[in-house]
Structures are given as C-alpha cells and as structure tokens.
N, C-alpha and C positions, 0 to 999 in steps of 0.2 A: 527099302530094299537097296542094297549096293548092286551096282554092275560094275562089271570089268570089261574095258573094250582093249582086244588085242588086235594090232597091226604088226602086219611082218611083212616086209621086203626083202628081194635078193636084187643084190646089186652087179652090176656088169663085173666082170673078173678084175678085179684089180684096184675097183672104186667103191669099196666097202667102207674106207674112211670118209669118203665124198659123204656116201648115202649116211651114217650116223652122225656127223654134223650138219646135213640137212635135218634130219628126225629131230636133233637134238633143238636146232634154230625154230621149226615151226611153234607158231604161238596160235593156242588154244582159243576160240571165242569167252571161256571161258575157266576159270582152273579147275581143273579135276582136285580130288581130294588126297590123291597122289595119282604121280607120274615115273615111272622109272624106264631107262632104255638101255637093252643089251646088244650084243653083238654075239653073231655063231658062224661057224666055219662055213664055207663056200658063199663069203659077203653078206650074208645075212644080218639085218637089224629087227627087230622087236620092240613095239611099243608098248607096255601096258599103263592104263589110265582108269581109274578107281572113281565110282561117282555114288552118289545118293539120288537114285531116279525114283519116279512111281508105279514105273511096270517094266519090265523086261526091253520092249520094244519102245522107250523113249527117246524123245529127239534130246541124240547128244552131242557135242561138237568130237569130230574126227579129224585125224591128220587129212590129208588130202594125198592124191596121187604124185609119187613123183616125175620129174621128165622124162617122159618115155626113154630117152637115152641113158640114163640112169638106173633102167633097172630091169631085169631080164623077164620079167612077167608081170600082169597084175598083181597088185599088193593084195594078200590077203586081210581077211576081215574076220574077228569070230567076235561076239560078246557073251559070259559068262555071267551066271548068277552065284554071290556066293553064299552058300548052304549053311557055315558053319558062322 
C-alpha cells in the first residue's frame, strides 16, 4: 500500500522563507520514497512524503513541529491513501 503524509504550515507574516528552509533542512528518520515541498500564499509551506507502509495507520517518520514562534498555528497533518 503507498501512503502520503501531508504537512502544512503557515508561517508568521513575513517568515515564509524562514519556515521552507526549515521544512527543506529537516531530516527524515528515514527516506520516504519521495519527498517534495511547496510553498503558498499567506506563508504557507507544504510537505508531501510518499511511503510503502502496511496499513494506513503505520508508524512513519513525520517532520516535527516547528518553533512556536515560527508559525501561526498548529501544523497541520492529513495522510492519504493512494487509490490509483
């Protein structure tokens, strides 16, 4: 089964470049089988990370939070399964 784990952050006004060279620098426990990271208006960053798991709910290595000063809310989290 593949999963997809999406992280997204919004960064404090102004420190969207801060927040995607943090995202960019965190290292994985382990590689994902791909990794890409974007960037969206009003500071937002986006991780997505592509694995070979054996159920949906697998323990997989996640970015972690960043400095609370960094970022204007909790980072969101979704994981996806892909269908096709």
């Amino acid at each position: 089964m593949r999963v997809t784990l999406m992280w997204e952050a919004r960064a404090v006004q102004g420190r969207g470049a801060e927040l995607l060279e943090w995202a960019r620098a965190r290292v994985l426990a382990r590689e994902p089988l791909r990794r890409e990271v974007f960037r969206a208006p009003q500071d937002r960053v986006l991780v997505l990370t592509w694995w070979e798991a054996d159920a949906f709910d697998a323990e997989l290595p996640e970015l972690p939070e960043p400095d609370a000063e960094l970022i204007t809310r909790p980072v969101h989290r979704w994981r996806f399964e892909s269908v096709e």
